[in-house]
Wavefront OBJ file of the C-alpha trace (Angstrom):
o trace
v 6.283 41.164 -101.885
v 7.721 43.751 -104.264
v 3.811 43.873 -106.006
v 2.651 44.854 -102.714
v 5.276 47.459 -101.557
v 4.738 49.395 -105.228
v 0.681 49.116 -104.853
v 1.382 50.615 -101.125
v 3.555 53.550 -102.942
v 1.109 53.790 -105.785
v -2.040 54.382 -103.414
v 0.044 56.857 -101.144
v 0.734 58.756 -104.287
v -2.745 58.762 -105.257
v -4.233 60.035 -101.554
v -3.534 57.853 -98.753
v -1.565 59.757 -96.246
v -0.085 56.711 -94.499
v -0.646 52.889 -94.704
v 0.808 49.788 -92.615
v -0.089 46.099 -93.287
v 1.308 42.577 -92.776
v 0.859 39.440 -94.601
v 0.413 36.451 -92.724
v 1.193 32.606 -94.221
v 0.574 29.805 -92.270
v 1.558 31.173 -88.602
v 4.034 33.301 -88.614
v 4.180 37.320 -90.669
v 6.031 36.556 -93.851
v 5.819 40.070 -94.702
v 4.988 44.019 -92.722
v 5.645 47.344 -93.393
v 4.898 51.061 -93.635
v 4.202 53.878 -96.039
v 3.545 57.562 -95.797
v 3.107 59.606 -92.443
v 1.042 59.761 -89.647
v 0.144 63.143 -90.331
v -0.210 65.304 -93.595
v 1.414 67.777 -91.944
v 3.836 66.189 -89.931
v 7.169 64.154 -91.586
v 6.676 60.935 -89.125
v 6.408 57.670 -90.648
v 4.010 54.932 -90.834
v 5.666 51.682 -89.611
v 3.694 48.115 -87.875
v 3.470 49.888 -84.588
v 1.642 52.829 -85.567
v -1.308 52.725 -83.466
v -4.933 53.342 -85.566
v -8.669 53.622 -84.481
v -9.353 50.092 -86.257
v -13.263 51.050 -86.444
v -15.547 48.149 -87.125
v -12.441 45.743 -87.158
v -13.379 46.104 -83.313
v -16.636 43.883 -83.937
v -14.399 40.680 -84.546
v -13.080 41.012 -81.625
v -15.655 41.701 -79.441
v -17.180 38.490 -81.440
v -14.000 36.602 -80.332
v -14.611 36.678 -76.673
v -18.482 36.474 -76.965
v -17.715 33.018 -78.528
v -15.461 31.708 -76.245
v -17.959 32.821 -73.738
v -20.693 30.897 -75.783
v -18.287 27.954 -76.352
v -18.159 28.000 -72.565
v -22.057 27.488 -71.982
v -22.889 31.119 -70.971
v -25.687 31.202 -73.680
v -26.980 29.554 -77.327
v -27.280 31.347 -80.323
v -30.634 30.775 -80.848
v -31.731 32.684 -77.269
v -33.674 35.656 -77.293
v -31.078 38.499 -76.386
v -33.296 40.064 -73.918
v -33.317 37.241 -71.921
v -29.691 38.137 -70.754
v -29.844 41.942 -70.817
v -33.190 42.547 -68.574
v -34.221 44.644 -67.364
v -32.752 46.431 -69.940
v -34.461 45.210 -73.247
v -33.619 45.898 -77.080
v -37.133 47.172 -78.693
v -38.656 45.228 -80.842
v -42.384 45.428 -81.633
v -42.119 41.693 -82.975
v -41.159 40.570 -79.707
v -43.778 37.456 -78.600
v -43.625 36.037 -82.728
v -40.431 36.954 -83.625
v -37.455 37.765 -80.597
v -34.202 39.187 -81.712
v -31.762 36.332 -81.435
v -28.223 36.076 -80.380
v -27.539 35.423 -83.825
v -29.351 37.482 -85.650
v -27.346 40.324 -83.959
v -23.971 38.737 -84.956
v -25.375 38.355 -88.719
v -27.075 41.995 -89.179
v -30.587 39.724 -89.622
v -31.795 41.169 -86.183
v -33.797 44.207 -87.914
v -32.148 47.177 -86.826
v -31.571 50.130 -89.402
v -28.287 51.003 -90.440
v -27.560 53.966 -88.531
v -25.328 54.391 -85.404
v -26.342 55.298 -82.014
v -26.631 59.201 -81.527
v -23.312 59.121 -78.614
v -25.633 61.194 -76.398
v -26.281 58.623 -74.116
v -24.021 58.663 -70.808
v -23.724 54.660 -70.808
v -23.838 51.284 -72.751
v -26.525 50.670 -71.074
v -28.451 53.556 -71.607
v -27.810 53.651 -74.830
v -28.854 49.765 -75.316
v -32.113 50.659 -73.661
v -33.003 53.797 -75.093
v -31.455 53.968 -78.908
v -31.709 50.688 -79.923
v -34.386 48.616 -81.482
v -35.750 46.859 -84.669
v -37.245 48.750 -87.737
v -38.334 45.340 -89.280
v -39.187 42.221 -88.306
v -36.286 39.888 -86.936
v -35.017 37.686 -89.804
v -36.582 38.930 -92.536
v -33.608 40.740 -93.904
v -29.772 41.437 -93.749
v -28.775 45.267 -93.066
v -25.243 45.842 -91.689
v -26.162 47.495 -88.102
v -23.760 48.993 -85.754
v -26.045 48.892 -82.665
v -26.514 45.328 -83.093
v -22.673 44.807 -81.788
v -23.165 47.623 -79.429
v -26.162 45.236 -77.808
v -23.528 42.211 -78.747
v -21.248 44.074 -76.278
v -23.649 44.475 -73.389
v -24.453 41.001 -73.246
v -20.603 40.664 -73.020
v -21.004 42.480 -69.985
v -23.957 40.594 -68.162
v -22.449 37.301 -69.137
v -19.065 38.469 -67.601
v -19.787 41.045 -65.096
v -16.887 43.157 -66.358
v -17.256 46.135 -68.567
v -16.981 44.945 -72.426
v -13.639 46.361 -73.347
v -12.495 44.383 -69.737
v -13.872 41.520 -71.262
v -12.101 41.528 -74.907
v -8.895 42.177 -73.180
v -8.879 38.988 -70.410
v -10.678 36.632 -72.876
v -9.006 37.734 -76.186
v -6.293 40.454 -76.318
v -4.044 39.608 -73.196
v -4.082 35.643 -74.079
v -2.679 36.702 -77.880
v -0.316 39.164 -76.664
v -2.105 42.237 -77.771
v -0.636 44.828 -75.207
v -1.491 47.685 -77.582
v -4.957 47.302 -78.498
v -7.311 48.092 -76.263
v -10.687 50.920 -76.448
v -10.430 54.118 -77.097
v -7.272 56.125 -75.634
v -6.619 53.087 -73.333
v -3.702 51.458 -75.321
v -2.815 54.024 -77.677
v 0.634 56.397 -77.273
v -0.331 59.609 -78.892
v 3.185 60.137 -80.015
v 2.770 57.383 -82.391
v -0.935 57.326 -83.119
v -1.963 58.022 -86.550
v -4.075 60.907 -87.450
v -7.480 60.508 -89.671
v -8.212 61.933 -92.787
v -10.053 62.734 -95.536
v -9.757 63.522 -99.282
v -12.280 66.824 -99.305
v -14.140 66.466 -102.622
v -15.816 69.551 -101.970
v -12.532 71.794 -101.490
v -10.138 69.649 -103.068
v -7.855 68.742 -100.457
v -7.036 66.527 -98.152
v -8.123 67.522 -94.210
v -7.788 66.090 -90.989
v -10.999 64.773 -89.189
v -10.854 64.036 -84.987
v -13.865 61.045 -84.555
v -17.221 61.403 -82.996
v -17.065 62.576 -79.286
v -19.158 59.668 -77.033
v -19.068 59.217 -73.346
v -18.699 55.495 -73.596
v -16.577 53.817 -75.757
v -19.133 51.683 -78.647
v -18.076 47.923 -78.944
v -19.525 48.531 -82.571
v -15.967 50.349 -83.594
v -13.854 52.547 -80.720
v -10.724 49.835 -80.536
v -7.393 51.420 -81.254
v -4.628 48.440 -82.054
v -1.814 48.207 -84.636
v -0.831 46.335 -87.392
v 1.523 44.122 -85.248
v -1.159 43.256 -82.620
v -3.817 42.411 -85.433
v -1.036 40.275 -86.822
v -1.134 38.195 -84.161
v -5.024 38.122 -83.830
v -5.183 36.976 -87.734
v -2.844 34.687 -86.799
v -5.020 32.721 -84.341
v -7.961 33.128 -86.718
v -6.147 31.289 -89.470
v -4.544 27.792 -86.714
v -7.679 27.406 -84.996
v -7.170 29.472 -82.280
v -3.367 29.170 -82.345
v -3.799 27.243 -79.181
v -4.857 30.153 -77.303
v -8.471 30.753 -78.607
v -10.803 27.575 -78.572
v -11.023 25.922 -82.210
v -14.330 25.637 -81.972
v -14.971 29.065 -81.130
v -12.410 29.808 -84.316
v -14.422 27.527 -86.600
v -17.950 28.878 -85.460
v -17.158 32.033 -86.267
v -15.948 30.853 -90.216
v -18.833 29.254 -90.410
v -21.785 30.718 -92.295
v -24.619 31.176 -90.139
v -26.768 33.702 -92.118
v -26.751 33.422 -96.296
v -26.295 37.066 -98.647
v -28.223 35.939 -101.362
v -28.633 32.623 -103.070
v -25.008 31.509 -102.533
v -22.382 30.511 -100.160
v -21.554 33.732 -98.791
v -22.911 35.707 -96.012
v -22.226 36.604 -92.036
v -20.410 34.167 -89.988
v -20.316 35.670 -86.299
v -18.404 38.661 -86.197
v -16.772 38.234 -89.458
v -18.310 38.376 -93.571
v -17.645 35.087 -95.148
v -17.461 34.065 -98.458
v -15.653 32.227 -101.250
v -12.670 33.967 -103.429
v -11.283 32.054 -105.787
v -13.274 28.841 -105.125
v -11.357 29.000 -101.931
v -13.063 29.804 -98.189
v -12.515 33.276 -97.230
v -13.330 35.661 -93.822
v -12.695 39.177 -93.698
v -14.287 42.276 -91.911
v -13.609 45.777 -92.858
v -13.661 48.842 -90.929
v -14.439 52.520 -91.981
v -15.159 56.191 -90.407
v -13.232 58.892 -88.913
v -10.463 59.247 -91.444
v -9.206 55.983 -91.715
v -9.875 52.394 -93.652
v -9.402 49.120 -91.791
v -9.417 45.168 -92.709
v -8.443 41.907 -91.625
v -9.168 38.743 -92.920
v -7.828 35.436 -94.902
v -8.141 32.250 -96.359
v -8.171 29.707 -93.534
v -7.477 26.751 -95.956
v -4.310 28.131 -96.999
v -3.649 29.828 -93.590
v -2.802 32.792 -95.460
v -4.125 36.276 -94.652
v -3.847 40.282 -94.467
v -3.773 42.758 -92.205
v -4.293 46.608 -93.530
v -4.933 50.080 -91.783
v -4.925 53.426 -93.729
v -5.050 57.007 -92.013
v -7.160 57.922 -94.816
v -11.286 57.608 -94.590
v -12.988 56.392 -97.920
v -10.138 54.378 -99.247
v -11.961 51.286 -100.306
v -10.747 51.298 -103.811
v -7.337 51.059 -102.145
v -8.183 48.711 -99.474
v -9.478 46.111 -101.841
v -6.920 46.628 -104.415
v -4.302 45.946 -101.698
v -5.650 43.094 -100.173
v -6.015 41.203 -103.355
v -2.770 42.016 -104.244
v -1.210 40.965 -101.130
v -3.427 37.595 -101.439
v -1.755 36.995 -104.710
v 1.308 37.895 -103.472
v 1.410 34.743 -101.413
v -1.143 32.160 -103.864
v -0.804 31.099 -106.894
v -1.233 34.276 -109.360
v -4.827 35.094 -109.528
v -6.089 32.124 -107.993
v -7.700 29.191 -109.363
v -9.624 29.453 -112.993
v -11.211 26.164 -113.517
v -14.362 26.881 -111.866
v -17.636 24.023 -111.528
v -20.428 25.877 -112.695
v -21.249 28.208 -114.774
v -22.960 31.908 -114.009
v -26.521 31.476 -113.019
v -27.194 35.065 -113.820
v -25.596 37.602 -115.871
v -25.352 41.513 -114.694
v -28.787 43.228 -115.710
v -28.004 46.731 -117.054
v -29.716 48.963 -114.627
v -28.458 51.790 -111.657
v -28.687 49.883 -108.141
v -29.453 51.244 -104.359
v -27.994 49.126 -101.754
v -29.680 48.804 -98.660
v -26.437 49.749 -96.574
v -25.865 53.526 -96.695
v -27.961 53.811 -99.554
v -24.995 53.288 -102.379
v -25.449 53.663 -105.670
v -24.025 52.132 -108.572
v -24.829 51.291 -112.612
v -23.805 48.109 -114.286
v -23.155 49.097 -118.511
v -23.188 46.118 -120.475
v -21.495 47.009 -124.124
v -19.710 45.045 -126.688
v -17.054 44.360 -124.285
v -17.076 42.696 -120.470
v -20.125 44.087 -118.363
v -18.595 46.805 -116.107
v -19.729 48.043 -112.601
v -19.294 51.937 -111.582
v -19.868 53.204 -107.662
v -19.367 56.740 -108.032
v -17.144 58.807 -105.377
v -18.795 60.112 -102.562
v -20.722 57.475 -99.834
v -17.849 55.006 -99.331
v -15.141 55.754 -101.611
v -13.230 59.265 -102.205
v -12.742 58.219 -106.190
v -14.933 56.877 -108.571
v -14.671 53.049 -108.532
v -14.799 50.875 -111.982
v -15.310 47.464 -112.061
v -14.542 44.858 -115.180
v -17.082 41.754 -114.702
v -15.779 38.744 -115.609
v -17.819 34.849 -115.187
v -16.013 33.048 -112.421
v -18.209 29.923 -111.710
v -21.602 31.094 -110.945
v -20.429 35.107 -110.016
v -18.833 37.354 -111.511
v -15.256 38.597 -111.112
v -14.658 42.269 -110.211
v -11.337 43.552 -111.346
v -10.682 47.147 -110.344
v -12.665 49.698 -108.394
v -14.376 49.193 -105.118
v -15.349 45.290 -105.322
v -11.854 44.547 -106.703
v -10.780 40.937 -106.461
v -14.168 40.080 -104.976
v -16.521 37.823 -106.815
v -19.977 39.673 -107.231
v -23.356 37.481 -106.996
v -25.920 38.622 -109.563
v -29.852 37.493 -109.336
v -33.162 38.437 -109.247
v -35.054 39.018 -105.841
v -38.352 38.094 -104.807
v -40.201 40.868 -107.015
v -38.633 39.675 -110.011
v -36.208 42.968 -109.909
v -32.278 42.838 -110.383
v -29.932 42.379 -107.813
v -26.270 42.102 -106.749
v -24.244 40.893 -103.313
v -20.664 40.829 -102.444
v -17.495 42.970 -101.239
v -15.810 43.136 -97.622
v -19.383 44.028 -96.198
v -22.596 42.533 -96.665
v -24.169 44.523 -99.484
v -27.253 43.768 -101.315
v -28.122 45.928 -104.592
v -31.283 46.268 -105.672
v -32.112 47.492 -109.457
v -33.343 51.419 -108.825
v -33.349 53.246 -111.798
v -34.064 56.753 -110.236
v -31.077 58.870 -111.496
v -27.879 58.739 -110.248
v -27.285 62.651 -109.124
v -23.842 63.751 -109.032
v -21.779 66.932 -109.426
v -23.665 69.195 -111.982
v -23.162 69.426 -115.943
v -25.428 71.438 -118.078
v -25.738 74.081 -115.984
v -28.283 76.773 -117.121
v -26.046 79.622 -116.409
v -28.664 82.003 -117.522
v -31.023 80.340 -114.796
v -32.181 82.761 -111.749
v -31.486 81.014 -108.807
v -32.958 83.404 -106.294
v -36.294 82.253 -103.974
v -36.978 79.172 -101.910
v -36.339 75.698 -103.271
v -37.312 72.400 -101.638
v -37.223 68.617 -101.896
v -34.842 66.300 -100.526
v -31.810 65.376 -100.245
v -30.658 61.400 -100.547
v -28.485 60.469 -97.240
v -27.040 57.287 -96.658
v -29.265 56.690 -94.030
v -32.694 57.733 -96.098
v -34.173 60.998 -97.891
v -34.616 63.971 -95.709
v -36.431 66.974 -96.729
v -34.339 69.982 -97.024
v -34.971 73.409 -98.339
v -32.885 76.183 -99.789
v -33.406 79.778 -99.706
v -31.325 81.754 -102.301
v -30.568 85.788 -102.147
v -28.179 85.949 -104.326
v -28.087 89.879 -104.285
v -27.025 89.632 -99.987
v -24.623 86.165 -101.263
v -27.196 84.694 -98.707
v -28.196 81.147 -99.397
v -30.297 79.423 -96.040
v -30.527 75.574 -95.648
v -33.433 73.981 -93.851
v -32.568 70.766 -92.729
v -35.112 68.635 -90.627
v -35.914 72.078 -88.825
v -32.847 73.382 -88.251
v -31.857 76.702 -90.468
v -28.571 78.291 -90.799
v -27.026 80.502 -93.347
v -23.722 81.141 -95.499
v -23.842 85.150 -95.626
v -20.671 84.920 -98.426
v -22.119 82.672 -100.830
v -21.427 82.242 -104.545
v -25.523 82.438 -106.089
v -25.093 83.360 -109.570
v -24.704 82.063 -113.211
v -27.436 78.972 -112.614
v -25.011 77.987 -109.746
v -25.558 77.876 -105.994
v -22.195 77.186 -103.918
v -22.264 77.730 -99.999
v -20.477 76.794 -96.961
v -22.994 76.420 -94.308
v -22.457 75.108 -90.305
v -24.457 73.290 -87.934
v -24.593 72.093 -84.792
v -26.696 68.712 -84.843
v -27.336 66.878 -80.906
v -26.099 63.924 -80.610
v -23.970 63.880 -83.791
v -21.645 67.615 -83.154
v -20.769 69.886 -85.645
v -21.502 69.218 -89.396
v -20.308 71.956 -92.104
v -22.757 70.919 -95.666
v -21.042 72.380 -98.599
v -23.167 73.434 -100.796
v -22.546 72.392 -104.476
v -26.102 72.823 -106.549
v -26.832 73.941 -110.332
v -30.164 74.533 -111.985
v -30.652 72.043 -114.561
v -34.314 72.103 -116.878
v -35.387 74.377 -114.252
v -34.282 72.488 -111.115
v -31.575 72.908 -108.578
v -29.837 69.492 -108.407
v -26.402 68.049 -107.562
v -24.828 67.428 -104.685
v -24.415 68.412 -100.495
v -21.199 67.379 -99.319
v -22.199 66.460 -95.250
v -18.488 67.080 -93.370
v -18.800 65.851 -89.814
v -15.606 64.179 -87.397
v -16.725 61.085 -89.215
v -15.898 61.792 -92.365
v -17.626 63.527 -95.725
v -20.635 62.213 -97.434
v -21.623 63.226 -101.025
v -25.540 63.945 -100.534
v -27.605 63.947 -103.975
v -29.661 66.707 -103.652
v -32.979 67.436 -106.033
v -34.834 70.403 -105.710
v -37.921 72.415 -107.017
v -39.238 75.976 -107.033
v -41.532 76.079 -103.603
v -45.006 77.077 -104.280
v -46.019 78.054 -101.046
l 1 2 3 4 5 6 7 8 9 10 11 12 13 14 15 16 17 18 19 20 21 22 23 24 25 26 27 28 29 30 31 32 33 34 35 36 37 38 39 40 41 42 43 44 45 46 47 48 49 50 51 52 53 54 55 56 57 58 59 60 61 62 63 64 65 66 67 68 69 70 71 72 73 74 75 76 77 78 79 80 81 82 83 84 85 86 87 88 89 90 91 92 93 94 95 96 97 98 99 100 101 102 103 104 105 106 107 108 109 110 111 112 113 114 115 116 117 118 119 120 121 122 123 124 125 126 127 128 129 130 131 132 133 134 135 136 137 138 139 140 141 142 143 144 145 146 147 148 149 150 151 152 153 154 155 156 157 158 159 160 161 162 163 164 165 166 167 168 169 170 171 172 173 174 175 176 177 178 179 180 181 182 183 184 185 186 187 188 189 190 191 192 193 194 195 196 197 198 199 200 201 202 203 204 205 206 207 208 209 210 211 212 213 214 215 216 217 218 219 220 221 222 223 224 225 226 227 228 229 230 231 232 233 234 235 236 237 238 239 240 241 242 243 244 245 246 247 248 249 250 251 252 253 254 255 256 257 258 259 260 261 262 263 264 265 266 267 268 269 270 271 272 273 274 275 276 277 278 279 280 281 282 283 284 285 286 287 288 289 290 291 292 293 294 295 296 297 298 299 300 301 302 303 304 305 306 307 308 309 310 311 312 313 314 315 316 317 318 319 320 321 322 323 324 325 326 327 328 329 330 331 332 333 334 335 336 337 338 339 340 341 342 343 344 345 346 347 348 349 350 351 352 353 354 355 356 357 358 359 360 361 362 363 364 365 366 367 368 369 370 371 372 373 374 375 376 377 378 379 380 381 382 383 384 385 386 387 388 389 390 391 392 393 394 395 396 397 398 399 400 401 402 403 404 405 406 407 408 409 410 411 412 413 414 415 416 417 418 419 420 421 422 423 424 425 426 427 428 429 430 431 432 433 434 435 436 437 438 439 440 441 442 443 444 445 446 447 448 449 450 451 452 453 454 455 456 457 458 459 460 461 462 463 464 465 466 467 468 469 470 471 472 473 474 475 476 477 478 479 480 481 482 483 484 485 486 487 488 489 490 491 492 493 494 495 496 497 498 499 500 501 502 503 504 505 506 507 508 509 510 511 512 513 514 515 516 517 518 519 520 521 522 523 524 525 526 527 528 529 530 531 532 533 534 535 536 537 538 539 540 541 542 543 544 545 546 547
């Protein structure tokens, strides 16, 4: 395991405060350890008992118990969810031709958007009945959704009568041994509970972020647990239940039940399946409030990782790591005699995904195709990818998709597209421009007056204006109604750099950092969004307001 110790070193050098993992082959932990601290600012190190908010690595095990329940004969896949949650009902305006499944809310085919429940609601079941519901029609398309394994948790609670978290721990966590996972605070001993953070692109340093206050713990993502206790849960996952678990609950949730793409990967329940390698592969990833989850393996070769970071954004390093560790313990890079050849071959073009609106550009040169995410939505540093055919996808080696294979095709429209990586994420070909941090600048510009247009957040464009006095250092940001100001702002030399705070319901305190240029007569680059979450990288484009 010496290759995975120095790639542990190598990321803490690069940013990660403090990482702990554990490789699992066959069923037992053939390797675990720890790097860094649990705080930048405190000397205390990482080591397997650390305890971490494991964000949406709490979905597969919430998914764990729902399928034993299911296994058991509490419900069917195929049943319409509100069945078992009236009289509280998920929304859906397709409801008599086209009911939200079971199913579809284990696969992310159920509809919903990708954004999170606001945290304002007192209860589960408040928030089930009042902030959840579908934007499209039910099975029409995959979008990674959050409130679909909130719902996924409620019915954990009707079919049980205990409150979800309850439910995980008797059907799942106690069986395994899992004394220190549990939801929220429950299991976790602050003296050796790792803090989250950040790498702060817009001041250049590395800051601590606290979570998202809610009054009920989400079954989306709130479970704390360590790498020891996830050890054991991978190990199950990997011997059919280990004897504890039911196979067949094991091998349902392996199984692909909804398709990304034209190929054999996709959603299984509760976990992102796929092939690596020409060999079967589960995973599921977690992400938000400072820190970078995973878990997942190859249950042919019984042979899997466990991996949490203290350190939000870090999904160059996550997938770096985990395909290092997977090598670690198979032979080299994996198999190279693959069956078929690629089907499709990476289209030059920038993409959108339709998760968090991510962008990235495939370049296709004299040389191997390559595939760029820049820094900002889901990673902290600019990830590079070199394409290479494996079968019919494409090998990613380096950057964000590292050690994943990439599926490249053309959707219904005839337009470009690409799936793959540790969540379900579709590109589409968009060849709007890819705004990032400005170059150019007209320094000479006059940046004074109002400015609107919008600003591109993971979640959708919002219109946002910007008022510049740059005589008073005032610049005033207008976002979706609410206005506040930065009375010490930097307006001058075609620049506009701010620090501005507000105070959003539902979501707490968000400070947007104001990082804007003017550039052939617009003000364009980028609003970095810091909330307990995390930071998000906004592209911003404005225009001189007429009105």
């Amino acid at each position: 395991m010496d290759r995975l110790v120095a790639a542990l070193e190598r990321h803490r050098e690069s940013g990660i405060v403090g990482a702990a993992a554990a490789v699992v082959v066959g069923d037992e932990v053939a390797w675990w350890g720890g790097v860094g601290s649990l705080d930048h600012d405190r000397d205390e190190p990482v080591t397997v008992t650390t305890s971490f908010p494991i964000q949406s690595v709490t979905k597969p095990l919430v998914a764990a118990a729902l399928v034993q329940q299911m296994h058991a004969g509490a419900f069917a896949l195929d049943d319409r969810v509100n069945r078992y949650l009236e009289p509280v009902r998920v929304t859906n305006p397709w409801e008599q031709s086209s009911p939200i499944t079971i199913r579809q809310l284990f696969t992310h085919t159920a509809g919903l958007p990708a954004t999170f429940a606001s945290g304002g609601a007192p209860t589960l079941e408040e928030a089930v009945a009042t902030e959840i519901g579908a934007a499209v029609e039910p099975g029409t398309a995959m979008v990674y959704a959050n409130t679909g394994y909130d719902a996924l948790g409620y019915l954990l609670q009707r079919v049980t009568g205990s409150d979800w978290d309850v439910a995980v721990r008797d059907i799942v966590l106690s069986p395994l041994g899992m004394h220190a996972t549990g939801a929220g605070d429950a299991r976790a001993d602050a003296r050796h509970r790792a803090t989250g953070h950040i790498w702060s692109a817009a001041e250049g340093r590395t800051v601590t972020v606290m979570g998202v206050p809610s009054a009920y713990a989400a079954p989306s993502g709130s479970m704390v647990s360590n790498v020891e206790d996830l050890a054991r849960f991978l190990v199950a996952m990997l011997n059919e239940g280990g004897g504890v678990l039911a196979a067949e609950a094991v091998a349902s949730m392996q199984r692909l039940h909804a398709p990304l793409g034209s190929g054999f990967g996709g959603m299984g329940l509760g976990l992102r399946v796929d092939h690596r390698r020409e060999r079967r592969f589960f995973c599921h990833g977690g992400d938000g409030a400072g820190f970078t989850a995973f878990v997942g393996g190859h249950p042919g070769e019984r042979v899997g990782v466990v991996l949490l970071m203290n350190t939000g954004g870090a999904d160059v390093a996550r997938s770096n790591l985990v395909r290092v560790a997977l090598e670690c313990v198979l032979d080299g890079t994996g198999r190279t005699a693959y069956a078929t050849a690629a089907a499709s071959s990476p289209r030059a073009s920038r993409y959108r995904s339709t998760f968090w609106n991510v962008r990235a550009e495939v370049t296709v040169g004299d040389g191997m195709p390559e595939l760029t995410v820049p820094a900002g939505t889901i990673s902290f540093d600019e990830g590079v990818s070199r394409l290479a055919p494996a079968g019919s996808r494409w090998f990613a080696d380096g950057g964000v998709f590292d050690g994943w294979e990439l599926e490249f095709a053309s959707d219904s429209d005839g337009r470009p597209c690409f799936s793959g990586g540790v969540y379900p994420y579709l590109f589409r070909a968009d060849d709007t421009p890819i705004i990032g941090l400005p170059h150019n600048v007209d320094t000479t510009a006059d940046v004074g007056g109002a400015w609107v247009g919008t600003a591109d957040t993971p979640f959708g464009p919002l219109p946002l204006g910007v008022e510049v006095d740059a005589g008073a250092r005032r610049v005033t940001v207008d976002i979706m109604g609410m206005t506040e100001a930065d009375t010490a702002a930097d307006a001058d030399g075609g620049w506009v750099r701010g620090e501005v705070p507000f105070d959003v319901p539902g979501v707490g305190p968000i400070t947007v950092f104001v990082r804007l240029g003017v550039i052939g007569g617009r003000l364009e680059g980028l609003l970095y969004a810091r909330t307990q979450f995390g930071e998000f990288g906004i592209p911003t484009t404005l225009s001189r307001s007429t009105g």
